[in-house]
C-alpha positions as CSV (number, residue, x, y, z in Angstrom):
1,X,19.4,-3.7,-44.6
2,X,22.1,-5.4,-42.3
3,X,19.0,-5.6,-39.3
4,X,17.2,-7.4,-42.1
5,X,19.6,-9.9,-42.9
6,X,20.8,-10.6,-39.5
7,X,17.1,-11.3,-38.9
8,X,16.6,-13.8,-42.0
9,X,20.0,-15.2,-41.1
10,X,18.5,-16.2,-37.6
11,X,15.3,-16.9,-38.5
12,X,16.9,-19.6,-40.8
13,X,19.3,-21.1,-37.7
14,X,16.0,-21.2,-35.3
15,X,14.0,-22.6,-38.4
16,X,16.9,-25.3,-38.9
17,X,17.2,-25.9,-34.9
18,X,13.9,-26.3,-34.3
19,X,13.0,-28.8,-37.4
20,X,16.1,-30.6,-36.5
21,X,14.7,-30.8,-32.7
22,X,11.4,-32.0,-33.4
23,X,12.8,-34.6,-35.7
24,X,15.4,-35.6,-33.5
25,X,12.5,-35.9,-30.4
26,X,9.9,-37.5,-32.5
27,X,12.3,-40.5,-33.3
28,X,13.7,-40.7,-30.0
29,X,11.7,-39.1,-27.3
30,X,8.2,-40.6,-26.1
31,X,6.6,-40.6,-23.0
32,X,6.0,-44.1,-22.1
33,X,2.0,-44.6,-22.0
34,X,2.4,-47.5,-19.4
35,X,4.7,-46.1,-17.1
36,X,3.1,-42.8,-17.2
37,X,-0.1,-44.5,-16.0
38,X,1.4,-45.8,-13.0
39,X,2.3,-41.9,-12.6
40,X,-0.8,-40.8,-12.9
41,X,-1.7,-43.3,-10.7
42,X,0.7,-43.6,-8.0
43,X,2.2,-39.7,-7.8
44,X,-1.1,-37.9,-8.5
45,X,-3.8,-40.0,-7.4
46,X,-5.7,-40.6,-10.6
47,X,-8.3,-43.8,-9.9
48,X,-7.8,-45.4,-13.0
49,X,-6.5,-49.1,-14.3
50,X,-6.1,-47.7,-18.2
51,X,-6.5,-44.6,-19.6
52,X,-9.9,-45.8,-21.4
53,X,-11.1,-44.5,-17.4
54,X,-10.0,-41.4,-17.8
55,X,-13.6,-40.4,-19.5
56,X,-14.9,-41.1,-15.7
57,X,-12.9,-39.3,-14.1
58,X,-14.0,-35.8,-13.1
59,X,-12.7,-33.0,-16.2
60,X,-11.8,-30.5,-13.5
61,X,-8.8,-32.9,-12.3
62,X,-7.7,-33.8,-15.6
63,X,-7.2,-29.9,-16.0
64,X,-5.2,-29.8,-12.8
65,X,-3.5,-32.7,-13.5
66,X,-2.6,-30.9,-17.2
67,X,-1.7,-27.2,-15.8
68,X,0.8,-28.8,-13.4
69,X,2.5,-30.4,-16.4
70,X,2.9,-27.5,-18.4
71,X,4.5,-25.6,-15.3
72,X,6.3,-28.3,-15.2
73,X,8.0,-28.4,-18.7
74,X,8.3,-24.2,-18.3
75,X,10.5,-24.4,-15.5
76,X,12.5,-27.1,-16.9
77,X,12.8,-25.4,-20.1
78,X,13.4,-22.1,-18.5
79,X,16.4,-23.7,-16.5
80,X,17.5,-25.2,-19.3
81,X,17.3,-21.9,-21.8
82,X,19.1,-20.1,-18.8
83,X,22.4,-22.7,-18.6
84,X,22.7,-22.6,-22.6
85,X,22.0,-18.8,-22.4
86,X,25.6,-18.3,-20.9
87,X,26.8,-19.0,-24.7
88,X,25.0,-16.5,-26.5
89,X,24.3,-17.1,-30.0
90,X,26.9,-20.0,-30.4
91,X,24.5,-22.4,-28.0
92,X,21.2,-21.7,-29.7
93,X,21.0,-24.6,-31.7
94,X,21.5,-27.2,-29.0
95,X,19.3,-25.1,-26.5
96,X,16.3,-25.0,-29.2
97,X,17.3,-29.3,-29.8
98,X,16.3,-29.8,-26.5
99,X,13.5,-27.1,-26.0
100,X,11.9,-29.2,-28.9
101,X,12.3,-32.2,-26.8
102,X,10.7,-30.7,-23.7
103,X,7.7,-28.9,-25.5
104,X,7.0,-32.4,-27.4
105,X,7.0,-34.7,-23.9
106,X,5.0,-32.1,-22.6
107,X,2.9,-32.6,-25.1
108,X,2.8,-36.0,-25.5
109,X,1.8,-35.9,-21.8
110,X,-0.9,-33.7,-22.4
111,X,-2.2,-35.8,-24.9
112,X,-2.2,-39.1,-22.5
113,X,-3.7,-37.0,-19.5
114,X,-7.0,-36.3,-21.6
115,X,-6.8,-40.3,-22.5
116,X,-5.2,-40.4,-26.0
117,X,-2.5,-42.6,-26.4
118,X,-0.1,-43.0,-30.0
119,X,0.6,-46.2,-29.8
120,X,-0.6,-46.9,-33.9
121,X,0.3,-44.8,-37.1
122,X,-3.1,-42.7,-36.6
123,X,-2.6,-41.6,-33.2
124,X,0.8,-40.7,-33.8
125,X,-0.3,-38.6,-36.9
126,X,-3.2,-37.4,-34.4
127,X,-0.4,-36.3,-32.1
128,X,1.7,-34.2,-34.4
129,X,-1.8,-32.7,-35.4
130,X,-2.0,-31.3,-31.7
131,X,1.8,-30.0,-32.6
132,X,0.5,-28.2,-35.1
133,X,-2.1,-26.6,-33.2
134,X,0.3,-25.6,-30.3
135,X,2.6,-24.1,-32.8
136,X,-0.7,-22.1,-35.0
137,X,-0.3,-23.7,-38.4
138,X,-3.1,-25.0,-40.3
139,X,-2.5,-28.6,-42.0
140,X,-5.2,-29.2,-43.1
141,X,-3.6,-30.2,-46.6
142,X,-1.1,-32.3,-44.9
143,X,-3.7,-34.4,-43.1
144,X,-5.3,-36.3,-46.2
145,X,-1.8,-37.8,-46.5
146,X,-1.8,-38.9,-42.4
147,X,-2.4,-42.6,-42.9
148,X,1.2,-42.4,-43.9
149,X,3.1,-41.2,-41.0
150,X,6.1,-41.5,-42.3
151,X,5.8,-39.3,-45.1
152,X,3.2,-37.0,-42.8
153,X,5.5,-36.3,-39.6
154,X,8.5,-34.4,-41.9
155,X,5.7,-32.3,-43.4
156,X,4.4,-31.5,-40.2
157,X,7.9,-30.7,-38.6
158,X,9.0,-28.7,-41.4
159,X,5.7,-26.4,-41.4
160,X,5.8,-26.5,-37.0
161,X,9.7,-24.5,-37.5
162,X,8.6,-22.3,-40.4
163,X,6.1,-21.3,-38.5
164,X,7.9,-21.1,-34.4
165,X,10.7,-19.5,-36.1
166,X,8.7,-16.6,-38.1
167,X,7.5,-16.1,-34.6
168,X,10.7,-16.2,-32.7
169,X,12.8,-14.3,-34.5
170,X,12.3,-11.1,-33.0
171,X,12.5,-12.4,-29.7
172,X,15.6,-14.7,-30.1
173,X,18.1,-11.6,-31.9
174,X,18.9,-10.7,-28.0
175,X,20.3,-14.4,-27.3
176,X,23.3,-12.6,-29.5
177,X,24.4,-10.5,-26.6
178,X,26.1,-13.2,-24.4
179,X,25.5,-11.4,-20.7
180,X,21.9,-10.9,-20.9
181,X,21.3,-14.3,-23.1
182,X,21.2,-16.1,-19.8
183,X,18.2,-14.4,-18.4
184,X,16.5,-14.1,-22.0
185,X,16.7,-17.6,-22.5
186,X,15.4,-18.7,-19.6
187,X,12.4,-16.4,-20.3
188,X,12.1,-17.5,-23.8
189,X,11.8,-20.8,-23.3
190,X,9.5,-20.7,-20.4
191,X,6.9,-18.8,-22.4
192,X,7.7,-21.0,-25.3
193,X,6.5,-24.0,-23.4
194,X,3.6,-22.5,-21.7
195,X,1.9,-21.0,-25.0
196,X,2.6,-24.4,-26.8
197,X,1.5,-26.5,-23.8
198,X,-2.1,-24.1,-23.2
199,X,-2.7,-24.5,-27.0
200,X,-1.9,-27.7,-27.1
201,X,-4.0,-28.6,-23.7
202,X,-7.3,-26.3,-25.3
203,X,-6.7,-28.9,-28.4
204,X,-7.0,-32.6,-26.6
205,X,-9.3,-30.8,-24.0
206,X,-11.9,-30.2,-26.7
207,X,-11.6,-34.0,-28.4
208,X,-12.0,-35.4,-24.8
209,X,-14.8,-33.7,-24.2
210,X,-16.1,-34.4,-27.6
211,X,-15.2,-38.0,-27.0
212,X,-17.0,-38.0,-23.4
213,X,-20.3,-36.6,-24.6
214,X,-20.6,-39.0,-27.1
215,X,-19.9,-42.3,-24.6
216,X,-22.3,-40.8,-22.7
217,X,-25.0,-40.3,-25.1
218,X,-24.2,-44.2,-25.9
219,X,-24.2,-45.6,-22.8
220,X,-28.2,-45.5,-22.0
221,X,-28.5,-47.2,-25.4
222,X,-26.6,-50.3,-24.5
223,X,-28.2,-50.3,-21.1
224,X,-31.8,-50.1,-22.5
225,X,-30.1,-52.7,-25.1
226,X,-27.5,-55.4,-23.8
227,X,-27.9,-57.2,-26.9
228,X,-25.9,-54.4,-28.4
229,X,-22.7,-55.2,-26.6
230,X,-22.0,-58.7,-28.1
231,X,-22.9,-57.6,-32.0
């Protein structure tokens, strides 16, 4: 009886942590499309003036391009989870604040690697839909209600923790025993962001391709018929 509620006792604080993370990220935390071009650009090569060329570019080094990310926010998440870790149970909350902030830029990166931006109300909505899918919850109720962001994000959020934390639970009880929280939060959050980041990668990876084939399909159509371009 005591196991159980220590466990709905936690799963409650990571519920509460999390939701509170991803809110606090989504209002303050964005990857800048523009300056992330020039990355993509400049750091990794990527021939492109906009991200409307990313649909030329070959898919294999977009996948690259979108593995190195996601090592990139484990190892940052894991040497994150491993200085908070120190504290045990009393520095969960700000260590799951931020690992919401890392998993949602590497997201967001994700998302502008396989040429999606969120610069309007839809694409943001359509970003918190690939959220979703990272975290495994089905919100298919909530979109109907997208075209109003601000009402749809919360939802979102609030279903994203239900759903990390039922997950988590078991796995975040040993962050109570202070020496070993260290090493277990390190791990925790690098397998965190690598599951999120994968599901989240298999999600845009399958609308850009869906996108590509049907710009390809187009294209001899406007060649065989210019006309088509100015209507």
């Amino acid at each position: 009886m005591a196991i159980q509620q220590r466990k709905s006792w936690l799963g409650r604080r990571i519920e509460d942590a999390l939701r509170r993370g991803f809110q606090h990220a989504y209002e303050t935390v964005k990857v800048d499309p523009n300056k992330f071009l020039l990355q993509l650009r400049a750091a990794y090569g990527v021939p492109i003036n906009s991200f409307q060329g990313i649909y030329s570019v070959d898919i294999s080094l977009l996948d690259d391009l979108a593995n190195r990310i996601i090592n990139s926010g484990m190892k940052l998440a894991a040497a994150e989870g491993a200085g908070f870790g120190l504290g045990g149970i009393l520095t969960m909350v700000p260590d799951l604040g931020i690992l919401a902030a890392i998993t949602l830029r590497t997201i967001q990166k994700l998302s502008l690697i396989y040429g999606f931006e969120y610069n309007t109300d839809d694409e943001t909505a359509e970003l918190w839909i690939a959220a979703a899918s990272a975290a495994g919850v089905d919100i298919s109720r909530e979109v109907l209600e997208k075209e109003v962001v601000n009402r749809f994000v919360p939802k979102v959020i609030q279903r994203i923790a239900a759903q990390a934390s039922k997950e988590a639970v078991e796995k975040w009880a040993g962050r109570v025993i202070p020496i070993a929280s260290s090493a277990i939060g390190a791990g925790l959050n690098y397998y965190f962001v690598r599951a999120w980041g994968e599901r989240a990668k298999a999600h845009f990876r399958q609308r850009h391709l869906e996108l590509r084939h049907r710009l390809n399909a187009a294209t001899p159509s406007l060649v065989a018929n210019p006309s088509r371009l100015s209507s």
